[in-house]
C-alpha positions in Angstrom: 16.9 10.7 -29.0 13.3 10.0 -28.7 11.2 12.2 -26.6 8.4 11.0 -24.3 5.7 11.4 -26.3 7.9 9.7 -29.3 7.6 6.7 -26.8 4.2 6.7 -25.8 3.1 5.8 -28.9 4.6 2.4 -28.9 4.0 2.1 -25.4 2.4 -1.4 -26.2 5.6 -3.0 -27.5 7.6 -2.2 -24.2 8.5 -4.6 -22.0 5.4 -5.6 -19.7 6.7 -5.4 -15.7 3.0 -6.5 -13.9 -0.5 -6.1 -14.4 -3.4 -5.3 -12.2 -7.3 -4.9 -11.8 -6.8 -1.2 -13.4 -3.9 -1.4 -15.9 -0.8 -2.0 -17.2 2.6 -1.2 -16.1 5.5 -0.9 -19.2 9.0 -0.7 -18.4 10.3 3.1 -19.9 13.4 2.7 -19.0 15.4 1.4 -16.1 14.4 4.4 -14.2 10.9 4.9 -15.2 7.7 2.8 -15.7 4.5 4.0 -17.4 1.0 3.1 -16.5 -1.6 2.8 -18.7 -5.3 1.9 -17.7 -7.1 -1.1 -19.1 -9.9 -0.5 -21.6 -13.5 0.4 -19.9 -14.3 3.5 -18.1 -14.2 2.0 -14.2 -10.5 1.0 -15.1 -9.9 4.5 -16.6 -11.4 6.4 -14.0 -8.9 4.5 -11.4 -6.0 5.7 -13.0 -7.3 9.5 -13.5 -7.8 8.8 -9.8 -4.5 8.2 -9.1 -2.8 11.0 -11.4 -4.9 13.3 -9.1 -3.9 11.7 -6.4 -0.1 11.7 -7.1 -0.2 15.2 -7.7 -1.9 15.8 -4.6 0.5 14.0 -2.6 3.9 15.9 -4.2 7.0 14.5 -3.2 7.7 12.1 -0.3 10.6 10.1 0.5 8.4 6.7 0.9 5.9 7.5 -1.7 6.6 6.4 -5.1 7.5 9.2 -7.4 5.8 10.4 -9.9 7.0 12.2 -13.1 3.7 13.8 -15.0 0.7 12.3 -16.9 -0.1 12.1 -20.6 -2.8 10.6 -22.9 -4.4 9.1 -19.9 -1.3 7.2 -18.6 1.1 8.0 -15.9 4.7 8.3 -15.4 6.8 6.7 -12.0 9.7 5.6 -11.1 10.8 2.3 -11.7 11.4 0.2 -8.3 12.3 -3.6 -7.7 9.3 -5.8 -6.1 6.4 -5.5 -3.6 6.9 -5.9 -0.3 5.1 -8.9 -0.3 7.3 -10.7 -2.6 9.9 -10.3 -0.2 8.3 -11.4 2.6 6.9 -14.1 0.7 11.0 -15.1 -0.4 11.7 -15.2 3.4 8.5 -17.4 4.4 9.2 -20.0 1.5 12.7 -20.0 3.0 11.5 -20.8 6.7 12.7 -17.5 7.6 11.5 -14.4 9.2 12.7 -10.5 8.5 15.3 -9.4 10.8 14.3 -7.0 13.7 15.8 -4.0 12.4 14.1 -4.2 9.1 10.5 -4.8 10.3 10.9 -1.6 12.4 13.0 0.3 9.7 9.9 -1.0 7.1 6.7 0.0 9.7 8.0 3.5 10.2 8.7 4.1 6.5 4.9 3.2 5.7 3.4 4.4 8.3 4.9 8.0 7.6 4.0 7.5 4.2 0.3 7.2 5.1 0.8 10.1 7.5 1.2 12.0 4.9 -1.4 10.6 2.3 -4.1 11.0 5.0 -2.9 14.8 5.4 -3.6 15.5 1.9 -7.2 14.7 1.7 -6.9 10.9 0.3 -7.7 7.4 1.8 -5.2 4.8 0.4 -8.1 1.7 0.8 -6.2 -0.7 -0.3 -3.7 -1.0 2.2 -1.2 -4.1 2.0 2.3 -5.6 1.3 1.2 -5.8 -1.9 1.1 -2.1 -2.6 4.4 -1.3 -1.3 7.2 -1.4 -3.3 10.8 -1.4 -2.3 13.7 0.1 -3.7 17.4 -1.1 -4.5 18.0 -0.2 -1.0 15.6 -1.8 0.7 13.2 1.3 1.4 9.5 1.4 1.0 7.9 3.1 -1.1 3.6 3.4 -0.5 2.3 2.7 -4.2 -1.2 2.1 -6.3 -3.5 4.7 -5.4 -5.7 3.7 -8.5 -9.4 4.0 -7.2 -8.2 5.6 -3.5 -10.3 8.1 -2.2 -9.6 11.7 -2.6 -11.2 14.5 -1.2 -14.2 11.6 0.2 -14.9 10.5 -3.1 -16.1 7.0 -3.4 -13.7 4.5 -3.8 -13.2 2.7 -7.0 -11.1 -0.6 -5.5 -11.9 -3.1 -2.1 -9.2 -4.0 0.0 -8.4 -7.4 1.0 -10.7 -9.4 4.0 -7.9 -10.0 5.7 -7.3 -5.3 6.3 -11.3 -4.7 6.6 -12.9 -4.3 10.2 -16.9 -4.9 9.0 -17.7 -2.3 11.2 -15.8 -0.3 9.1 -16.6 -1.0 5.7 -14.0 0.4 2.7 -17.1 2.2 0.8 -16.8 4.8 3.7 -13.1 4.9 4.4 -11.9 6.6 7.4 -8.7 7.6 9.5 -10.1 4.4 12.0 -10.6 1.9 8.8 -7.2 3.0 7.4 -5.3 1.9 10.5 -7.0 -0.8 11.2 -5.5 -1.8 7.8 -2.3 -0.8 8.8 -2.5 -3.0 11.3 -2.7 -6.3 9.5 0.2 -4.5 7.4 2.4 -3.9 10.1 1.2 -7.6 11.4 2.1 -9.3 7.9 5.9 -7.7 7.7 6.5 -9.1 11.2 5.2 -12.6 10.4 5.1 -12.5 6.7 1.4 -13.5 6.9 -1.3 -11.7 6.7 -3.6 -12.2 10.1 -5.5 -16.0 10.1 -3.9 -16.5 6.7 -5.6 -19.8 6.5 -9.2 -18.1 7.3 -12.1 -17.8 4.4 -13.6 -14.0 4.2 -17.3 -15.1 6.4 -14.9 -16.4 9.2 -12.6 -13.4 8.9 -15.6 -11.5 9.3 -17.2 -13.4 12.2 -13.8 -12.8 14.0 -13.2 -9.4 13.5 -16.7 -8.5 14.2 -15.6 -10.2 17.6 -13.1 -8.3 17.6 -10.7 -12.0 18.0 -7.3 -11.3 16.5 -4.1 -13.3 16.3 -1.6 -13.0 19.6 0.9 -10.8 18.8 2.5 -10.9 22.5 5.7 -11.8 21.2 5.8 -8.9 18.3 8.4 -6.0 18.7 5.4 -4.3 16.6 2.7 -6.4 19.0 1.3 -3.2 20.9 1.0 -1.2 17.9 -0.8 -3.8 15.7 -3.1 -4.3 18.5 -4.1 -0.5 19.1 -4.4 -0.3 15.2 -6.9 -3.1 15.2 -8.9 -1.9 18.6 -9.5 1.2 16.9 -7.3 2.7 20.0 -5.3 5.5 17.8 -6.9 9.1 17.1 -4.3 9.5 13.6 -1.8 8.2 11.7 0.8 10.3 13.4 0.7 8.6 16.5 1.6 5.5 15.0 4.5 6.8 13.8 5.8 8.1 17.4 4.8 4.7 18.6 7.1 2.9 16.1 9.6 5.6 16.7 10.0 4.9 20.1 10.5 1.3 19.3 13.4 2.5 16.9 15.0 3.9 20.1 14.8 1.3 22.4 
């Protein structure tokens, strides 16, 4: 039986699952997927960011898991699909998630973060696209590649659509981090991200105005907007908001 390091070695002829701005993901096995960073030093400090950061964070039921580091490439478990795929597949389809599962999905990630903020680390790039779900349907808070740990600089921007310009991502804070929960928690109700159809200089002259999309109608509503008017103190209050929601 080959041993890990046995498999490392021909981690380039394993079966690619997705690419992005800071590596490769190869499928190990159909439990595990390794991560190695792209050639340059930006791209390989992003991913020593993230093995830090992962061992930081420990275990965590909506975190993804992480099994150990070696040769400068990192070890998780394998899951299905982003979040946004699947909200993407239900938007294409004329269809919307069904109210249990937006609630179910907003207090898994927003627990996660909860917890990421209580170890010291920023996620920046908060989105649909870097949470992953399971065979089950749970979410699991994934890519921390260039996060901030400890108030380090971050090495990766988040989208227009999650930035407040008052609040720029090169000086992430509990108050920036929400309001990209927010337009997180906004997208899985709607499967859109807010004014989807808006360029980055008009989603700036909006949010600067602080003009965001009516979410009157939202089970989630009153917690987007508070995320998005700056109107929580922490992550954990989120999550008692959305609980509350789960009991009702």
């Amino acid at each position: 039986m080959e041993t890990l390091p046995d498999i490392l070695k021909k981690v380039g002829r394993l079966p690619m699952i997705s690419h992005g701005i800071s590596g490769v993901v190869f499928a190990l096995s159909e439990s595990h997927v390794i991560k190695k960073p792209l050639p340059g030093k930006s791209e390989k400090d992003q991913v020593d960011i993230e093995r830090r950061i992962y061992e930081r964070l420990g275990s965590h039921p909506y975190i993804t898991k992480y099994f150990g580091a070696r040769d400068g490439m990192i070890v998780l478990e394998r899951l299905e699909y982003p979040l946004r795929k699947r909200l993407q597949d239900l938007r294409d389809d004329n269809k919307l998630p069904m109210a249990d599962d937006v609630v179910r999905w907003a207090s898994q990630v927003t627990q996660a973060i909860q917890h990421v903020h209580s170890q010291g680390v920023m996620q920046v790039d908060i989105g649909a696209g870097n949470v992953l779900l399971n065979r089950y349907g749970t979410t699991k808070l994934s890519d921390f590649a260039g996060s901030s740990l400890d108030k380090s600089k971050p090495l990766i921007a988040p989208s227009a659509h999650s930035e407040h310009p008052n609040m720029p991502y090169t000086k992430p804070s509990i108050q920036s981090e929400l309001f990209a929960v927010g337009s997180l928690l906004y997208e899985i109700e709607t499967t859109k991200v807010p004014y989807a159809d808006k360029n980055d200089g008009e989603l700036e002259r909006l949010f600067k105005a602080d003009v965001y999309p009516d979410t009157t109608n939202l089970i989630l509503g009153e917690v987007i907007t508070k995320c998005w008017m700056a109107q929580y103190q922490d992550a954990s209050e989120v999550v008692v908001d959305i609980q509350n929601i789960q009991k009702n």
